[in-house]
ROFITOR-667245 format. One record per residue (C-alpha): residue number from 0; x, y, z. Coordinates in steps of 0.02 Angstrom, whole numbers, m for minus. Example, Ala and Ser with C-alpha at 12.3 -4.5 7.8 and 13.67 -1.06 7.14 Angstrom:
BEGIN
<0, <615, m225, 390>>
<1, <684, m53, 357>>
! end
This chain:
BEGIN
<0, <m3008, 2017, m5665>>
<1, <m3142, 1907, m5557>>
<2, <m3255, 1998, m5478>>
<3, <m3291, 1912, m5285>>
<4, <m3423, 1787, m5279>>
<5, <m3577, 1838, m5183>>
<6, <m3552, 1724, m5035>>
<7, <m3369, 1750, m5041>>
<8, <m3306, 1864, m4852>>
<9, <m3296, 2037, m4923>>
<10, <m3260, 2206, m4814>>
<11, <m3451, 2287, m4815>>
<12, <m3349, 2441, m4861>>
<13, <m3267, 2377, m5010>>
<14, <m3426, 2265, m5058>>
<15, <m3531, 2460, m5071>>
<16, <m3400, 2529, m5150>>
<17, <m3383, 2399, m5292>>
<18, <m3575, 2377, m5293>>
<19, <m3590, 2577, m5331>>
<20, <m3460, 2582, m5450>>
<21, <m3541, 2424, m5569>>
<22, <m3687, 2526, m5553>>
<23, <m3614, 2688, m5620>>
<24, <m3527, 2602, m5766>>
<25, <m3696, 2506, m5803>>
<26, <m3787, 2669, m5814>>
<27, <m3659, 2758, m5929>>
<28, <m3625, 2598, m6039>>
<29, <m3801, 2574, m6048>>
<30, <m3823, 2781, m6111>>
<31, <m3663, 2718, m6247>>
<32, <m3765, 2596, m6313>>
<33, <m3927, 2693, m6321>>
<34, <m3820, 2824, m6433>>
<35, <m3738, 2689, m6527>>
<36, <m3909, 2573, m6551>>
<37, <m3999, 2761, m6597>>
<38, <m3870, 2793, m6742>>
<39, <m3886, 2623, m6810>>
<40, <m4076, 2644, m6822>>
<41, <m4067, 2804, m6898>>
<42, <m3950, 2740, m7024>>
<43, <m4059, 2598, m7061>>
<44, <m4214, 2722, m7074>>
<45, <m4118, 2829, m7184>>
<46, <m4048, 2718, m7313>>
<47, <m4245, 2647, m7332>>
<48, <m4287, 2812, m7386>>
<49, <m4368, 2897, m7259>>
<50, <m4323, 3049, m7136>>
<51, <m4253, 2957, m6969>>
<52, <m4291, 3118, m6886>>
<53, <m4485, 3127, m6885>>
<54, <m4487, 2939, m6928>>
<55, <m4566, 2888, m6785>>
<56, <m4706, 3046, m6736>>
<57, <m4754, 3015, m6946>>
<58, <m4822, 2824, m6887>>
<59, <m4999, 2817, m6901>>
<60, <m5126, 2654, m6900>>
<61, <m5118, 2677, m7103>>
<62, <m4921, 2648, m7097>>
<63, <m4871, 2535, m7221>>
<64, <m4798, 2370, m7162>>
<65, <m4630, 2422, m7210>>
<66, <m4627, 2585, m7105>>
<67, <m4699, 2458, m6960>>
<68, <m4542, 2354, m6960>>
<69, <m4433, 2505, m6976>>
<70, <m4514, 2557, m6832>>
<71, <m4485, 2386, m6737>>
<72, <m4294, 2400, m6804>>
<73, <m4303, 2576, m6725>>
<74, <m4347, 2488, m6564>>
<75, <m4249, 2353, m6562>>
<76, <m4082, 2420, m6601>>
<77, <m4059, 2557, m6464>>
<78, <m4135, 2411, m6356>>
<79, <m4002, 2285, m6384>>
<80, <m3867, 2376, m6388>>
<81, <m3930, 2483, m6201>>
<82, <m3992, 2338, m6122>>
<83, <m3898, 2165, m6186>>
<84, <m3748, 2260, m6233>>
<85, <m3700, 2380, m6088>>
<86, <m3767, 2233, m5947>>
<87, <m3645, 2119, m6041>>
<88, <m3505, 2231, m6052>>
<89, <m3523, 2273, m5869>>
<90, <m3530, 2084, m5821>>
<91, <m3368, 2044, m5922>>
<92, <m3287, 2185, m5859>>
<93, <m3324, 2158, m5680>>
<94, <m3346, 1957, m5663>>
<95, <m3217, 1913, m5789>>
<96, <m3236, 1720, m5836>>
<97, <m3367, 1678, m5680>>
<98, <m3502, 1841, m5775>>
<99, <m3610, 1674, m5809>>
<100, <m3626, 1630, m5646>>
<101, <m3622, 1794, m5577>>
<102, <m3755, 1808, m5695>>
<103, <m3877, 1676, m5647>>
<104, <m3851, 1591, m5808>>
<105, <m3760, 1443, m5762>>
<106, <m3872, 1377, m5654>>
<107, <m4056, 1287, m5739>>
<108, <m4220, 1302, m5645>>
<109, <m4288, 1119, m5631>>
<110, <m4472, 1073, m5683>>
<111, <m4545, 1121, m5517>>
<112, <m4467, 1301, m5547>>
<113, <m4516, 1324, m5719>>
<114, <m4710, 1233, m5706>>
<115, <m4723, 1343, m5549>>
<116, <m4670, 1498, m5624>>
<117, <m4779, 1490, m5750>>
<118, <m4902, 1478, m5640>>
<119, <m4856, 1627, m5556>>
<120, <m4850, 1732, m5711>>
<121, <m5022, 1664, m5746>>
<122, <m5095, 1746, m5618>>
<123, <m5018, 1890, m5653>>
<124, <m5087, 1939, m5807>>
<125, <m5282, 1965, m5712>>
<126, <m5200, 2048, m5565>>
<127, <m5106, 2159, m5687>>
<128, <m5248, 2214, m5777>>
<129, <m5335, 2255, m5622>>
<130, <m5182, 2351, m5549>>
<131, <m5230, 2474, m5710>>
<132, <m5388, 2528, m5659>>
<133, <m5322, 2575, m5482>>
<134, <m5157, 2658, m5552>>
<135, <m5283, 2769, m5686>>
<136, <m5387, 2836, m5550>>
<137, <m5234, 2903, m5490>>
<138, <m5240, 3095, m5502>>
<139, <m5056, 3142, m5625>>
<140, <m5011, 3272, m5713>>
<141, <m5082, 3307, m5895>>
<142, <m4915, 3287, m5965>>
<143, <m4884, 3101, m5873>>
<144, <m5084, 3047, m5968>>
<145, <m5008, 3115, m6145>>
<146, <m4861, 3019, m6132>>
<147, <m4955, 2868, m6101>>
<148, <m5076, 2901, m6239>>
<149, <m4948, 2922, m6360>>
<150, <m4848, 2759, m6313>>
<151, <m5011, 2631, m6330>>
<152, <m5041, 2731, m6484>>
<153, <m4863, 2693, m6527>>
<154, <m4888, 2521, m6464>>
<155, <m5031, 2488, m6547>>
<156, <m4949, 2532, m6734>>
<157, <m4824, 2404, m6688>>
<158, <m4925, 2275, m6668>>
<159, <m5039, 2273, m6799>>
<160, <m4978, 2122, m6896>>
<161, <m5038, 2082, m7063>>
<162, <m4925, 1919, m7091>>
<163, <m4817, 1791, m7012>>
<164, <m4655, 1884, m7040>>
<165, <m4721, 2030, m6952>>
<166, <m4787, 1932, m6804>>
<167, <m4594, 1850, m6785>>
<168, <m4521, 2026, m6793>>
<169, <m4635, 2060, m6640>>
<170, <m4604, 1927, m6565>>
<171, <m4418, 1943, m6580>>
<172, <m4408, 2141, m6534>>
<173, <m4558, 2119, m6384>>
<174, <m4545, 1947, m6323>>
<175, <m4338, 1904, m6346>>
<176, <m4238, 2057, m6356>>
<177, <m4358, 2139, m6207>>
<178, <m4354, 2016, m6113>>
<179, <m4167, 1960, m6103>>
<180, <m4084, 2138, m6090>>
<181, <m4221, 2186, m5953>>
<182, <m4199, 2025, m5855>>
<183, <m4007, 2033, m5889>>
<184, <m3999, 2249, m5828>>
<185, <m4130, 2212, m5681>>
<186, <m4126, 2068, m5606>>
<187, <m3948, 1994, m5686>>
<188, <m3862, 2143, m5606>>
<189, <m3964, 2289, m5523>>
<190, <m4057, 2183, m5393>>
<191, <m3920, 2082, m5334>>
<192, <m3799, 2216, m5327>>
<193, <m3903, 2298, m5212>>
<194, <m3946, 2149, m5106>>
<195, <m3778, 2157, m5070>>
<196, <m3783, 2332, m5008>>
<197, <m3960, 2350, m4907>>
<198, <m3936, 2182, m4858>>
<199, <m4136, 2168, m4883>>
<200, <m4138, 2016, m5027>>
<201, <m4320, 2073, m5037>>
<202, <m4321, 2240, m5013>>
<203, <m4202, 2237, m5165>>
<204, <m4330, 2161, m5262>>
<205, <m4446, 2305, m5230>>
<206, <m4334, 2454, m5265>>
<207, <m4264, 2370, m5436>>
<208, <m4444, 2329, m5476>>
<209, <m4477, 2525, m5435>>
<210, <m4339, 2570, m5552>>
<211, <m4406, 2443, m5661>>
<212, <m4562, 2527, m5707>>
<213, <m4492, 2713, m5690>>
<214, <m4392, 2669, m5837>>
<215, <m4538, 2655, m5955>>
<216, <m4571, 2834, m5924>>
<217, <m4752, 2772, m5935>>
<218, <m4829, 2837, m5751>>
<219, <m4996, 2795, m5776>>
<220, <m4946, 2626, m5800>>
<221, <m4832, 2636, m5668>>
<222, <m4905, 2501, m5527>>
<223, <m4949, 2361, m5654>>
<224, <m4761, 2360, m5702>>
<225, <m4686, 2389, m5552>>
<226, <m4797, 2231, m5488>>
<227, <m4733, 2124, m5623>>
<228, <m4548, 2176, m5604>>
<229, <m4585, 2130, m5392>>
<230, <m4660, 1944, m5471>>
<231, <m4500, 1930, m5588>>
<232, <m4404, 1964, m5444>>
<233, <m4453, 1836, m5320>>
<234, <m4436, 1716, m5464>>
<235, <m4267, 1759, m5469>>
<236, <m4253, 1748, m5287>>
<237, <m4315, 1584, m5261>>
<238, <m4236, 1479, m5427>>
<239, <m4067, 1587, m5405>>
<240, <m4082, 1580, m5618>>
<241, <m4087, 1716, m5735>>
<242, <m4158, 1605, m5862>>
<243, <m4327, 1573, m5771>>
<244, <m4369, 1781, m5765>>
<245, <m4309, 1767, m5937>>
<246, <m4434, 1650, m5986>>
<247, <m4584, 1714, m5870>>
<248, <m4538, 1899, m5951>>
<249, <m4528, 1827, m6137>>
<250, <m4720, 1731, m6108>>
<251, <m4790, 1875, m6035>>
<252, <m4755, 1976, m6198>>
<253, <m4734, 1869, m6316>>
<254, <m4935, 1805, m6274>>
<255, <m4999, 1995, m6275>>
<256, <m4911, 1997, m6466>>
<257, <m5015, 1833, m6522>>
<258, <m5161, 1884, m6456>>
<259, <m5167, 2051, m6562>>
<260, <m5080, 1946, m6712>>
<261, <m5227, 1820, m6692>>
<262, <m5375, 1956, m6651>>
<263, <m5313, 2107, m6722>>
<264, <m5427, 2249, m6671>>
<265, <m5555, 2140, m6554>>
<266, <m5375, 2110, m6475>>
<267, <m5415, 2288, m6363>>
<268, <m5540, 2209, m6266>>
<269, <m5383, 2124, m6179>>
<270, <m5273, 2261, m6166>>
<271, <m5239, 2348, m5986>>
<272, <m5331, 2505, m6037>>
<273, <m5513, 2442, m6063>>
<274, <m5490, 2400, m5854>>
<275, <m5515, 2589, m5820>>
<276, <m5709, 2572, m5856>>
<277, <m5743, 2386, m5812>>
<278, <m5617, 2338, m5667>>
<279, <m5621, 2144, m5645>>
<280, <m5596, 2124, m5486>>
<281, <m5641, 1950, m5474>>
<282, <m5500, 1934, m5577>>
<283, <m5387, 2015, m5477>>
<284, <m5405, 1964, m5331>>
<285, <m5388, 1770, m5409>>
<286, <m5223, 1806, m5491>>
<287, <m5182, 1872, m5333>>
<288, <m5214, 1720, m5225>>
<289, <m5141, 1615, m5379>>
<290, <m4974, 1720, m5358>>
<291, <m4967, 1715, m5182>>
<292, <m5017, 1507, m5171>>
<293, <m4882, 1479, m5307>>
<294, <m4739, 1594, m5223>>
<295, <m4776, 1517, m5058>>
<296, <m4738, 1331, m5159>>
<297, <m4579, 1401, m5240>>
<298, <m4511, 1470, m5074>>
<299, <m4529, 1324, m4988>>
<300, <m4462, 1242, m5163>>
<301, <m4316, 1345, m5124>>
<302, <m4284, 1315, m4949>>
<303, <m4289, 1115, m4977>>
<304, <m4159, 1151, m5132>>
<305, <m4050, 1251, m5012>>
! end
């Protein structure tokens, strides 16, 4: 069936209703394809040889290079088939022929959307950086700092690269697969299904972006990803494409991957956590002014589009 278009005269009733129910079979599709994505991976780990059980706690910077694209297969799978998979199913199951549009995949962001979006996600990168320092003076529990610990540690096995094949595996589980299933769960369906209930467009931005970053399960990284889910957001907003989030999402990791691939260790220096003892805030506030010169372009860029 076709789900209504978006500017199509819909009860508000029957709009929350169907906006609650997408949600709901999002969230449990999304949990199939975890489970189905997980038992792949394990079966991939297993016929290699090793124990898929402790597979991923045995990692350590020694790990051959091997067990380090196991490990990016391990992460990749479950990703795919949670993210890309279950936002997929939903939007074929909901939107029927128009999940494209429905989507925001049918429609292209010109040159003045894309050159100004990458400006925008310039200026993130400083601002994010900065946004660590402030979130790690937070006080949180021991138990939220360990789990953060142990994820750059994870992190930081993945992304030490010792060839070209292992820098496109990267590049493919961090920059492509990340950043379309994200984009495609978040902003593809999340944040316009409930624009269409708070009817807040930008409010919606800030409560997906909030759910954004609480899905890491990373808290003391919490405000530098919530800020760049809010900046993906209004890019989204103002192009009405999917593809330019995609894009801004795929640079913004896909750059952090070269820059280790082409550094290797001296690659830390750049990494959000050396902000907590030397906060730039020169830097910040720049990217800051950047974002907020840029997003006052594209909204006008919008308006004059509309």
């Amino acid at each position: 069936m076709d789900y209504p278009h978006p500017d199509s005269e819909i009860p508000a009733k029957r709009t929350e209703s169907s906006t609650w129910v997408v949600l709901l079979c999002l969230i449990s599709l999304m949990f199939v394809g975890l489970i189905i994505g997980s038992l792949i991976s394990f079966g991939v780990i297993n016929a290699s040889g090793f124990d898929a059980v402790g597979f991923i706690s045995s990692l350590s910077p020694e790990s051959s290079p091997q067990e380090r694209n196991l490990a990016r297969w391990a992460n990749l799978l479950p990703h795919l088939f949670a993210f890309s998979g279950g936002a997929l199913a939903v939007a074929l199951i909901f939107f029927g022929r128009n999940w494209m549009q429905q989507l925001g995949l049918k429609v292209l962001p010109n040159w003045q959307m894309i050159g100004g979006g990458l400006l925008f996600m310039l200026g993130t990168f400083p601002f994010v950086q900065t946004t660590y320092w402030i979130n790690q003076q937070l006080p949180l529990p021991s138990w939220m700092k360990e789990m953060e610990v142990n994820a750059n540690e994870l992190i930081k096995i993945i992304l030490h690269m010792d060839g070209p094949v292992e820098l496109l595996l990267n590049l493919l589980t961090v920059g492509v697969v990340a950043a379309v299933g994200e984009e495609l769960v978040f902003r593809g369906i999340l944040q316009q299904q409930l624009s269409k209930v708070i009817k807040q467009p930008i409010l919606a931005i800030w409560v997906t972006a909030i759910v954004f970053s609480a899905i890491h399960l990373q808290f003391a990284g919490f405000l530098p990803r919530m800020f760049l889910g809010v900046g993906l957001g209004y890019l989204f907003y103002w192009s009405k494409s999917l593809w330019l989030p995609i894009l801004a999402h795929f640079i913004f990791n896909s750059l952090q991957v070269v820059v280790y691939y082409v550094l290797g260790d001296k690659a830390g220096q750049f990494s959000p956590e050396q902000a907590v003892d030397s906060p730039n805030w020169l830097g910040g506030i720049f990217g800051l002014a950047l974002m907020i010169g840029v997003g006052y372009y594209l909204s006008r860029l919008k308006k004059q589009q509309s």
